[in-house]
PASEBA-1860 file (N, C-alpha, C; in nm, 3 decimals):
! residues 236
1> XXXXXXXX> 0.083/-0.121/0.000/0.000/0.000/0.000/0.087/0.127/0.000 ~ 0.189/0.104/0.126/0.250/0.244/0.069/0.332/0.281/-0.048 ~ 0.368/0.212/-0.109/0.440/0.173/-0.262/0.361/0.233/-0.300 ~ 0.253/0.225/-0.331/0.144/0.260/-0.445/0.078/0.428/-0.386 ~ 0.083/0.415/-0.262/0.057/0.561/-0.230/0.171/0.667/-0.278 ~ 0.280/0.597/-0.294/0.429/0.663/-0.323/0.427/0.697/-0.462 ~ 0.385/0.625/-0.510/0.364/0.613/-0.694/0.258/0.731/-0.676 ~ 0.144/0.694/-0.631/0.067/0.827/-0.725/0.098/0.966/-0.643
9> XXXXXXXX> 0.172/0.966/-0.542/0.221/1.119/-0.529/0.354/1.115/-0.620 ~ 0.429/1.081/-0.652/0.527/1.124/-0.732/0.467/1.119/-0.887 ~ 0.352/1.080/-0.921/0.296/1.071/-1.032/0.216/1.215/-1.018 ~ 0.185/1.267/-0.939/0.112/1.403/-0.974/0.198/1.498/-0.935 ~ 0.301/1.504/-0.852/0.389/1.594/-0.885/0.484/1.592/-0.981 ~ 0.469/1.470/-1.068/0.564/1.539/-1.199/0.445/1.567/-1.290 ~ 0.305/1.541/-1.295/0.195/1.582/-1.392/0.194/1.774/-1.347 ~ 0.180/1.794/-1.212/0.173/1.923/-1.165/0.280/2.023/-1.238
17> XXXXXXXX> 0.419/1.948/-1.177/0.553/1.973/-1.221/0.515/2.064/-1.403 ~ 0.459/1.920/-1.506/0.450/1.973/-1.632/0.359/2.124/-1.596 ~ 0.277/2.087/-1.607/0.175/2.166/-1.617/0.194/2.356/-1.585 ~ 0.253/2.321/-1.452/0.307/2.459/-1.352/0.453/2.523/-1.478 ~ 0.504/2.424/-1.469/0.603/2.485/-1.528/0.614/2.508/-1.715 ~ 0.506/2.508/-1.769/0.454/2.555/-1.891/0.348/2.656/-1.875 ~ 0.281/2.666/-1.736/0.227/2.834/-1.736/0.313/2.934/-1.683 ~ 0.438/2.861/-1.648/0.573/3.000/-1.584/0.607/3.040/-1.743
25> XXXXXXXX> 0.644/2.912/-1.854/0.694/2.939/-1.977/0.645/3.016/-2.048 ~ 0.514/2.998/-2.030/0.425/3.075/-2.173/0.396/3.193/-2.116 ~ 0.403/3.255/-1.946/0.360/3.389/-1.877/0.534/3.479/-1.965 ~ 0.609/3.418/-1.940/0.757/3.457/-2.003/0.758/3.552/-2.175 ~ 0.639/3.467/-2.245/0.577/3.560/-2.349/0.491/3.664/-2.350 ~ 0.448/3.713/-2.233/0.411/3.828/-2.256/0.418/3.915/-2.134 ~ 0.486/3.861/-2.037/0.512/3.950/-1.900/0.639/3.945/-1.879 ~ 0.681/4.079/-1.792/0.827/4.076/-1.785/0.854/4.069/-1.689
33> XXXXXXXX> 0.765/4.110/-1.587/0.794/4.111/-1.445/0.793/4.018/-1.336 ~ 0.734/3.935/-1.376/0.740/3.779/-1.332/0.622/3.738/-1.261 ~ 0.539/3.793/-1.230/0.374/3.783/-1.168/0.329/3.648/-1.166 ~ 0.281/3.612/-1.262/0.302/3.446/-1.284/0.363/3.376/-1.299 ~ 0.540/3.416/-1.324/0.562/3.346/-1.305/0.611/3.280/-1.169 ~ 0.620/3.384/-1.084/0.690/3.358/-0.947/0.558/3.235/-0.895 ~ 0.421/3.267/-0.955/0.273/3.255/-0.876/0.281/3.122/-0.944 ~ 0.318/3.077/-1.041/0.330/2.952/-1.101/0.429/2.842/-0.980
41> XXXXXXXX> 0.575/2.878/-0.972/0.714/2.845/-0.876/0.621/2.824/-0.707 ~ 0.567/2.926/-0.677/0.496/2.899/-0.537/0.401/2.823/-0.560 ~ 0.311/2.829/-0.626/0.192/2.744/-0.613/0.240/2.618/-0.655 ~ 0.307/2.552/-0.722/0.366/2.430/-0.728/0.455/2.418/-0.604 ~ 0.487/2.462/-0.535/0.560/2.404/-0.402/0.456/2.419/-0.308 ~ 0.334/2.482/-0.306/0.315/2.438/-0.146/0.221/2.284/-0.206 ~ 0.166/2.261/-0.383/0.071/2.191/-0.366/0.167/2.029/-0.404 ~ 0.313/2.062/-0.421/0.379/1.913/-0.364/0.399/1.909/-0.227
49> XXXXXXXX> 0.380/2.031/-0.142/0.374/2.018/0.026/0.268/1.955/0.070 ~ 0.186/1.942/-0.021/0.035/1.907/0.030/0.021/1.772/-0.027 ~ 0.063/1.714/-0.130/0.046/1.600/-0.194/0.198/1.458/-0.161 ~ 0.264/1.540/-0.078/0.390/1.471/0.017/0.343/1.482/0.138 ~ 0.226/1.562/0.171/0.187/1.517/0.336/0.282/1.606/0.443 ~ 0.334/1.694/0.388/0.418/1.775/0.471/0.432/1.953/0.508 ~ 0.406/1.933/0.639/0.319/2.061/0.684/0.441/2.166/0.705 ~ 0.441/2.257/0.695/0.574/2.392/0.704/0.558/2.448/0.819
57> XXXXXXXX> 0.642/2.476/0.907/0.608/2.608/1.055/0.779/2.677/1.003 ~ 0.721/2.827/1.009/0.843/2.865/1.060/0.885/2.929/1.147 ~ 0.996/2.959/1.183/1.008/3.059/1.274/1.108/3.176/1.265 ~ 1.076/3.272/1.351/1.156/3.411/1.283/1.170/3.490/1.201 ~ 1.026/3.510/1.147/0.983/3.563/1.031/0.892/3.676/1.083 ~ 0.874/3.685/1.203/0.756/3.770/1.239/0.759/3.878/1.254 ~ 0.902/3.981/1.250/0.923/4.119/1.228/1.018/4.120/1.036 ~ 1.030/4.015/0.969/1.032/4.063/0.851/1.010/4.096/0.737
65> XXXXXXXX> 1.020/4.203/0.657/0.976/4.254/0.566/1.018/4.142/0.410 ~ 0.895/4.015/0.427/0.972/3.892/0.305/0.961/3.979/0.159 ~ 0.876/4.109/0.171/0.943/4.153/0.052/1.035/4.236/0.002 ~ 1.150/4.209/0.058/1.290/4.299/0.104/1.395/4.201/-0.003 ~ 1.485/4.270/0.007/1.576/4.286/-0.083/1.686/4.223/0.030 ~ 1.744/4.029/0.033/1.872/3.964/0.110/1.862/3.884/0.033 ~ 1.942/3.793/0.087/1.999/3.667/0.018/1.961/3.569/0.160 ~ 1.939/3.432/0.101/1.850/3.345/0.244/1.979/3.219/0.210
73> XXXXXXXX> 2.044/3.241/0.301/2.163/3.139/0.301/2.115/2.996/0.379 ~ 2.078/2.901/0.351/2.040/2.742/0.413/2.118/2.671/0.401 ~ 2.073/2.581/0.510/2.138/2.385/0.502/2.026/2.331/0.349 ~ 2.152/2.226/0.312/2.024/2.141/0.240/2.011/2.015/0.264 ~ 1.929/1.963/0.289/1.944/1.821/0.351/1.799/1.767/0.240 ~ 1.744/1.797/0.153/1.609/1.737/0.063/1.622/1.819/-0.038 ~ 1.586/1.768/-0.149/1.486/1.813/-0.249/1.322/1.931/-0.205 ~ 1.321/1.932/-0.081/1.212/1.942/-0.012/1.225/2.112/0.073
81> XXXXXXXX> 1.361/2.113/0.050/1.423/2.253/0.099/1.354/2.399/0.012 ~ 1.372/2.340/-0.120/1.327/2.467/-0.223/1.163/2.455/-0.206 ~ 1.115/2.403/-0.240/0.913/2.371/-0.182/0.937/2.466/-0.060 ~ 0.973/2.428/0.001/0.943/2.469/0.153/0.977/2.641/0.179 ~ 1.101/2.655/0.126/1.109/2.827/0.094/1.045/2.931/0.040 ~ 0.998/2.865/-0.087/0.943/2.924/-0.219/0.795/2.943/-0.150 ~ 0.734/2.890/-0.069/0.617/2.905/0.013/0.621/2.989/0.074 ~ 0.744/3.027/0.152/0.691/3.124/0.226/0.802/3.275/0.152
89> XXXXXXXX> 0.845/3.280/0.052/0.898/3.370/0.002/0.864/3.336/-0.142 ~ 0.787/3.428/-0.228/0.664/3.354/-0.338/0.784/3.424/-0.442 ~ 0.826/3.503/-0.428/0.924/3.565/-0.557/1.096/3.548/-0.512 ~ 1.125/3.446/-0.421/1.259/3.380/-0.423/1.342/3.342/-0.555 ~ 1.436/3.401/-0.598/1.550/3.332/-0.696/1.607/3.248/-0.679 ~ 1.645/3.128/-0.730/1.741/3.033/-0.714/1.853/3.030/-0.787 ~ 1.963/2.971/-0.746/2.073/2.974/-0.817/2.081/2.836/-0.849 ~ 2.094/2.794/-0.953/2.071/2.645/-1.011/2.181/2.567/-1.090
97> XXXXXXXX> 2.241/2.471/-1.091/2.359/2.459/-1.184/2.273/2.389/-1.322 ~ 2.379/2.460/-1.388/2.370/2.423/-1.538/2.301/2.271/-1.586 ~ 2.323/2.150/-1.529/2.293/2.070/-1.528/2.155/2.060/-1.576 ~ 2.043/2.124/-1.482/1.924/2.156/-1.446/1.815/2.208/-1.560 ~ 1.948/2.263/-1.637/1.826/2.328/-1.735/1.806/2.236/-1.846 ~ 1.920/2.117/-1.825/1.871/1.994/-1.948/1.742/1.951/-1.974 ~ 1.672/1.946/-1.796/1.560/1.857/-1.790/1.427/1.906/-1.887 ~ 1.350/1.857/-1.972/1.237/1.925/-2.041/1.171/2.005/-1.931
105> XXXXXXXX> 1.097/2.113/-2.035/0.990/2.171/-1.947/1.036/2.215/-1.809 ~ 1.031/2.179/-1.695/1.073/2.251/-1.606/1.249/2.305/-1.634 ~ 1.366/2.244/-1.636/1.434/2.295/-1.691/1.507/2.415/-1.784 ~ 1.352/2.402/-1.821/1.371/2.514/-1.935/1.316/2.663/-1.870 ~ 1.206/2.646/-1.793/1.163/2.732/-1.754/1.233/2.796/-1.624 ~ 1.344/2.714/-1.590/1.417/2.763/-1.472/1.581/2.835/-1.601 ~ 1.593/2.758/-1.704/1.681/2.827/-1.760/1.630/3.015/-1.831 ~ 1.511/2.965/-1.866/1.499/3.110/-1.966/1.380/3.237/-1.866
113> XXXXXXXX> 1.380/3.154/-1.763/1.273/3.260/-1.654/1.354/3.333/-1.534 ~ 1.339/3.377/-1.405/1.366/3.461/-1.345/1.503/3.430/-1.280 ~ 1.502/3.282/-1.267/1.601/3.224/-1.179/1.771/3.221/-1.272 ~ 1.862/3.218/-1.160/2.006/3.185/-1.187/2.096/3.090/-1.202 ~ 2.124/3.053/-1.320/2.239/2.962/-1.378/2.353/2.988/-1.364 ~ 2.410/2.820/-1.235/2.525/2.892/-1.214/2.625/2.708/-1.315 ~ 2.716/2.785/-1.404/2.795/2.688/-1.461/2.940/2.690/-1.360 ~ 2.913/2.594/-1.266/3.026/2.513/-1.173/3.167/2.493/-1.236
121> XXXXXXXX> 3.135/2.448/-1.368/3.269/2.364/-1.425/3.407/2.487/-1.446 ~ 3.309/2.619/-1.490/3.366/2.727/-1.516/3.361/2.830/-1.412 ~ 3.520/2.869/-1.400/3.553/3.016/-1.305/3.453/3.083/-1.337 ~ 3.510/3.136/-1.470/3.405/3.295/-1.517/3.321/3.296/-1.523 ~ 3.224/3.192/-1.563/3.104/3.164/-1.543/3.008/3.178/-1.461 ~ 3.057/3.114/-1.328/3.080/3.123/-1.173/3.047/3.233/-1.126 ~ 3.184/3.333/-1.162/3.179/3.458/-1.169/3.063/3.547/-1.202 ~ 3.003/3.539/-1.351/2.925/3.602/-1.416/2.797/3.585/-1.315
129> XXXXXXXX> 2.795/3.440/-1.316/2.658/3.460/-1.238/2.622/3.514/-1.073 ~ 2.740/3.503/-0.987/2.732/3.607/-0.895/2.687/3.783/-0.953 ~ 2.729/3.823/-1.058/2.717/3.930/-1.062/2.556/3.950/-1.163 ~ 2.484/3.827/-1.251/2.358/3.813/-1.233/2.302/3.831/-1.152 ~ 2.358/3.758/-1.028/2.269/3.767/-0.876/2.269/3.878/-0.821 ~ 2.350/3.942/-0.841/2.397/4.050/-0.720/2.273/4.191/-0.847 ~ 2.248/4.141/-0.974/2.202/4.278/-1.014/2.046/4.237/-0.996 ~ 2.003/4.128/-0.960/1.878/4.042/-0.980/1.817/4.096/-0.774
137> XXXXXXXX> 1.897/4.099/-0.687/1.884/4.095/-0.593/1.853/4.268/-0.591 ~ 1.902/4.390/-0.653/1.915/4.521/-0.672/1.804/4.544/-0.780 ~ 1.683/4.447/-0.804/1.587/4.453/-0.878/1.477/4.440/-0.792 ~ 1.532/4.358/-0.704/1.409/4.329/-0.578/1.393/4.210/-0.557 ~ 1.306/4.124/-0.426/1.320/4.035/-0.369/1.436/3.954/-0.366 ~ 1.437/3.792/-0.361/1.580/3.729/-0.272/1.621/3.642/-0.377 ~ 1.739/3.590/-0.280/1.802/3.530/-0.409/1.827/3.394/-0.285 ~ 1.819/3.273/-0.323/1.834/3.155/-0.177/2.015/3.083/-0.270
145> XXXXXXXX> 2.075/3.045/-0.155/2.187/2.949/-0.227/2.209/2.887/-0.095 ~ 2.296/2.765/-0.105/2.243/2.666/-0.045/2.466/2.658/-0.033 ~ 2.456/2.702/0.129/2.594/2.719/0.144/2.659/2.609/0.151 ~ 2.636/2.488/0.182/2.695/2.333/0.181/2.723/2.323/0.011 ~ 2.647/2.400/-0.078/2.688/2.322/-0.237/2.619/2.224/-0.298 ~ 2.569/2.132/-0.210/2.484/2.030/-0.195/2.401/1.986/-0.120 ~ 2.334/1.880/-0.126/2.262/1.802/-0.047/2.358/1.714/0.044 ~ 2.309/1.734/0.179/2.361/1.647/0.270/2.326/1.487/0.257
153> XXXXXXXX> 2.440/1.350/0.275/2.411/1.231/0.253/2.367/1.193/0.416 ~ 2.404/1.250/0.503/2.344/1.179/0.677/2.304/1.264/0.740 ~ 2.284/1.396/0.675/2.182/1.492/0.779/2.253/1.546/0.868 ~ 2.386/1.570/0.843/2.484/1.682/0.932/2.504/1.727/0.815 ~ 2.591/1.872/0.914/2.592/1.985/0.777/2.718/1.945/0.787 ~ 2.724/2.011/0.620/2.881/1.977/0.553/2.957/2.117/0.555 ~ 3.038/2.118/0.503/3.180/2.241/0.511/3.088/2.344/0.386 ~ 3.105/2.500/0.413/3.036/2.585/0.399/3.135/2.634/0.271
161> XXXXXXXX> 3.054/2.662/0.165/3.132/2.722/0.017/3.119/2.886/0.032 ~ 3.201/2.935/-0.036/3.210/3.139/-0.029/3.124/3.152/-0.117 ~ 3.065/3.112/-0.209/2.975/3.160/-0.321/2.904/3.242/-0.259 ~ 2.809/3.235/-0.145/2.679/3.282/-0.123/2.766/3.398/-0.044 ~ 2.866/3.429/0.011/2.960/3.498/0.106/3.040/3.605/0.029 ~ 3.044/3.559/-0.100/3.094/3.680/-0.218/3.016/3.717/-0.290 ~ 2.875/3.671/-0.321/2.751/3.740/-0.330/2.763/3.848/-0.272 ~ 2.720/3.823/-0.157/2.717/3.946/-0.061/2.743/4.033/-0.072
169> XXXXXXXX> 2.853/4.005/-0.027/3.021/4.144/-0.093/3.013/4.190/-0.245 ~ 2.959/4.140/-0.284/2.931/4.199/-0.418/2.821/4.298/-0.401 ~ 2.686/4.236/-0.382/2.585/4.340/-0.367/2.533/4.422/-0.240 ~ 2.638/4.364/-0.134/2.606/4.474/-0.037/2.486/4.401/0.057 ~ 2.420/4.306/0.028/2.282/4.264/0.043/2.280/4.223/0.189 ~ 2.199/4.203/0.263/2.219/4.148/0.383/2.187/3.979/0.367 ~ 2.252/3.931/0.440/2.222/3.750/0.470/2.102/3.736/0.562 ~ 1.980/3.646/0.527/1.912/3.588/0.615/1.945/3.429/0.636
177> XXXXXXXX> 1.989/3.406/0.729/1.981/3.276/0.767/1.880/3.199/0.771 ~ 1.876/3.047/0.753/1.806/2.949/0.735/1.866/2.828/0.789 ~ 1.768/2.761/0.898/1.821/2.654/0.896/1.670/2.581/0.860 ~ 1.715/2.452/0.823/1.529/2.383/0.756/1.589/2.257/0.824 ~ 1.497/2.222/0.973/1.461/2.073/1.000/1.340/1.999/0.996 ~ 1.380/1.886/0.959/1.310/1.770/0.942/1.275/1.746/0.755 ~ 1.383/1.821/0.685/1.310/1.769/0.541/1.407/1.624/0.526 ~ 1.544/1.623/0.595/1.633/1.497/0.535/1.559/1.386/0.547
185> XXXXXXXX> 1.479/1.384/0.605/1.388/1.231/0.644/1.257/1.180/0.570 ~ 1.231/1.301/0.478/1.113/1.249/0.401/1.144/1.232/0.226 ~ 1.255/1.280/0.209/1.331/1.225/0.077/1.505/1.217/0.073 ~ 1.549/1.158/0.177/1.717/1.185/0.148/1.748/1.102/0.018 ~ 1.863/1.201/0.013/1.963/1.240/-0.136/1.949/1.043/-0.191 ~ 1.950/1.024/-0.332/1.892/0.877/-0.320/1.782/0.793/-0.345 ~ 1.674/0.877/-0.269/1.572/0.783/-0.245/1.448/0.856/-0.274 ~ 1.340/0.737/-0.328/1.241/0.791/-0.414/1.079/0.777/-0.271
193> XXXXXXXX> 1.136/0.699/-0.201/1.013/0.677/-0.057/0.947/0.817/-0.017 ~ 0.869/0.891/-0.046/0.878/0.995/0.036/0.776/1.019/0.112 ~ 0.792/1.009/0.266/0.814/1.011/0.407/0.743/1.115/0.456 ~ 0.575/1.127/0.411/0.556/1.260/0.519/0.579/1.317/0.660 ~ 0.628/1.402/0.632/0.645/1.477/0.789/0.664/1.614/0.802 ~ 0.641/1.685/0.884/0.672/1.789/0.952/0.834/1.882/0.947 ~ 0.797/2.014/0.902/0.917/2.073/0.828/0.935/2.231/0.921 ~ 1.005/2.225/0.983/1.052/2.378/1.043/1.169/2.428/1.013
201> XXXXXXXX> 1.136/2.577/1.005/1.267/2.669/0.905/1.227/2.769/1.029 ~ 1.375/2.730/1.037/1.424/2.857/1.174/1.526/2.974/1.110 ~ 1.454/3.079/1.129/1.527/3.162/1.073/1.619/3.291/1.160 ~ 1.721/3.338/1.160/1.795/3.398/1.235/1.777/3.571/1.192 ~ 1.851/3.644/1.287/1.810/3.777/1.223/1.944/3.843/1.077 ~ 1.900/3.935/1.019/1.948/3.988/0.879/2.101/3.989/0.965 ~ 2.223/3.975/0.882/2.328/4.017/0.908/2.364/4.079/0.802 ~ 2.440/4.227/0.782/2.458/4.284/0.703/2.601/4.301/0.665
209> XXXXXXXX> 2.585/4.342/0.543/2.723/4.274/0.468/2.802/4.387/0.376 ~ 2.717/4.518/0.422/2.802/4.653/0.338/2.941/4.650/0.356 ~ 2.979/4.605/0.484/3.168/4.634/0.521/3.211/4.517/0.502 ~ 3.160/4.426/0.412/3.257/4.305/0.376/3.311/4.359/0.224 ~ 3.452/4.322/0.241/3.534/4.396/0.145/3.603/4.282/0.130 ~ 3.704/4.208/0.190/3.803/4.128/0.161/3.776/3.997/0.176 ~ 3.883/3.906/0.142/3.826/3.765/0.124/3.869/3.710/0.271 ~ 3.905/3.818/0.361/3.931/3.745/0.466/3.773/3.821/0.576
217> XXXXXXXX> 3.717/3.902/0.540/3.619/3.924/0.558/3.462/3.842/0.535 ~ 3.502/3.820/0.409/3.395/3.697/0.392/3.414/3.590/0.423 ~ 3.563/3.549/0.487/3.557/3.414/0.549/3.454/3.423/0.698 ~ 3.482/3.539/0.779/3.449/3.605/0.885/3.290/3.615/0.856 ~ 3.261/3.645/0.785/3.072/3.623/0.750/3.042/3.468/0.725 ~ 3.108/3.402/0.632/3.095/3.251/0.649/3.030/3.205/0.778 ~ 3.161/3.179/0.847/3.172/3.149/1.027/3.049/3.239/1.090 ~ 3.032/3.306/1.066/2.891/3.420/1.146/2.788/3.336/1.130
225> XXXXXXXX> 2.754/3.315/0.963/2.617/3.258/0.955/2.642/3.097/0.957 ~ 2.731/3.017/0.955/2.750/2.886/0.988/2.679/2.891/1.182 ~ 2.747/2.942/1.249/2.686/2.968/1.378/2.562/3.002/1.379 ~ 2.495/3.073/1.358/2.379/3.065/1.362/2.302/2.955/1.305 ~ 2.347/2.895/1.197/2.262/2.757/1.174/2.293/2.684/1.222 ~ 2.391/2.676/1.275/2.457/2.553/1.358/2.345/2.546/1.495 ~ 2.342/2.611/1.552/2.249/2.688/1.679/2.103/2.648/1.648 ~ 2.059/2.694/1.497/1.921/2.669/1.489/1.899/2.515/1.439
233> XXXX> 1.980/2.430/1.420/1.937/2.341/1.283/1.973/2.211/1.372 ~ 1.902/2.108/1.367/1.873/1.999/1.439/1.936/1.877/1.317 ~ 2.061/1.796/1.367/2.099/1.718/1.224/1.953/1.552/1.278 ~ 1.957/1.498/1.105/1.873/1.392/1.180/1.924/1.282/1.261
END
């Protein structure tokens, strides 16, 4: 039974998946500002939150302005991390590797719509797209990157990358912290079972990032917001 309950939720979130992500494509032809399409990106994450059985609380959100202009630095421990954000921040950017935009249809609509392609293999590339981000973030709302690089394989956090830390320093932007527990347990990295449960995103206050100048400065912001998730984030 649960096999088959497993099948038809992963069977309507990739039917949803199509569907959502060909009204972000076709809003792309005649809007510029992203209205639908951001409304397309949210409404497909809370209704795989709802069709995975998995309820969101967060916390530390209650004096901020989510339609402000930071960067939301997280753990990633699921597939289940971006759903869970994009809910409660409806016009969030992602930074996505190249890989991503192979996939049909959604792919495409994360390559040629609001969000950021970042090509890994390449420095400049790398490069370029920090400074996408940094002019995308100076347009309005957030930009999320996911400071581990990856998905966690046992649900401790892994060693923290500068990408999201020379963002910063690039645009000046402030960091909101994120830590997200309980998604590693309802799809870890791997596995297709997915495990309803209960998802809390603890969030820390803005740290600001105008006087980061040097690379020994942004190591010093690294370590800032590693502590704070470290503090908020429960490994499984």
């Amino acid at each position: 039974m649960r096999i088959i309950i497993t099948g038809i939720r992963l069977l309507l979130i990739a039917v949803s998946c199509v569907f959502f992500s060909t009204a972000a494509l076709v809003s792309l032809l005649f809007q510029r500002n992203g209205g639908i399409y951001f409304w397309a990106g949210s409404t497909w994450s809370k209704f795989v939150l709802w069709v995975s059985g998995v309820k969101v609380r967060a916390e530390g959100l209650e004096t901020l302005d989510r339609a402000g202009n930071f960067i939301i630095v997280s753990n990633h421990a699921s597939v289940y991390d971006i759903p869970t954000l994009m809910t409660l921040f409806p016009r969030m950017r992602i930074m996505f590797k190249k890989e991503l935009s192979y996939i049909p249809i959604w792919g495409w609509a994360l390559k040629y719509g609001h969000h950021i392609l970042v090509d890994r293999k390449k420095g400049t590339e790398a490069m370029k797209s920090l400074d996408r981000a940094a002019r995308a973030i100076g347009e309005g709302g957030q930009v999320l990157l996911f400071a581990e690089g990856t998905r966690t394989r046992n649900g401790e956090l892994q060693p923290f990358k500068r990408g999201a830390f020379s963002l910063a320093a690039k645009s000046g932007a402030p960091i909101l912290p994120a830590a997200i527990n309980g998604s590693f347990s309802i799809l870890p990295k791997g596995s297709f079972d997915i495990r309803p449960a209960k998802i809390t995103a603890v969030f820390g206050e803005l740290l600001q990032t105008s006087n980061v100048k040097t690379r020994e400065e942004e190591i010093q912001l690294m370590n800032a917001v590693r502590a704070v998730i470290e503090k908020n984030y429960h490994s499984a």
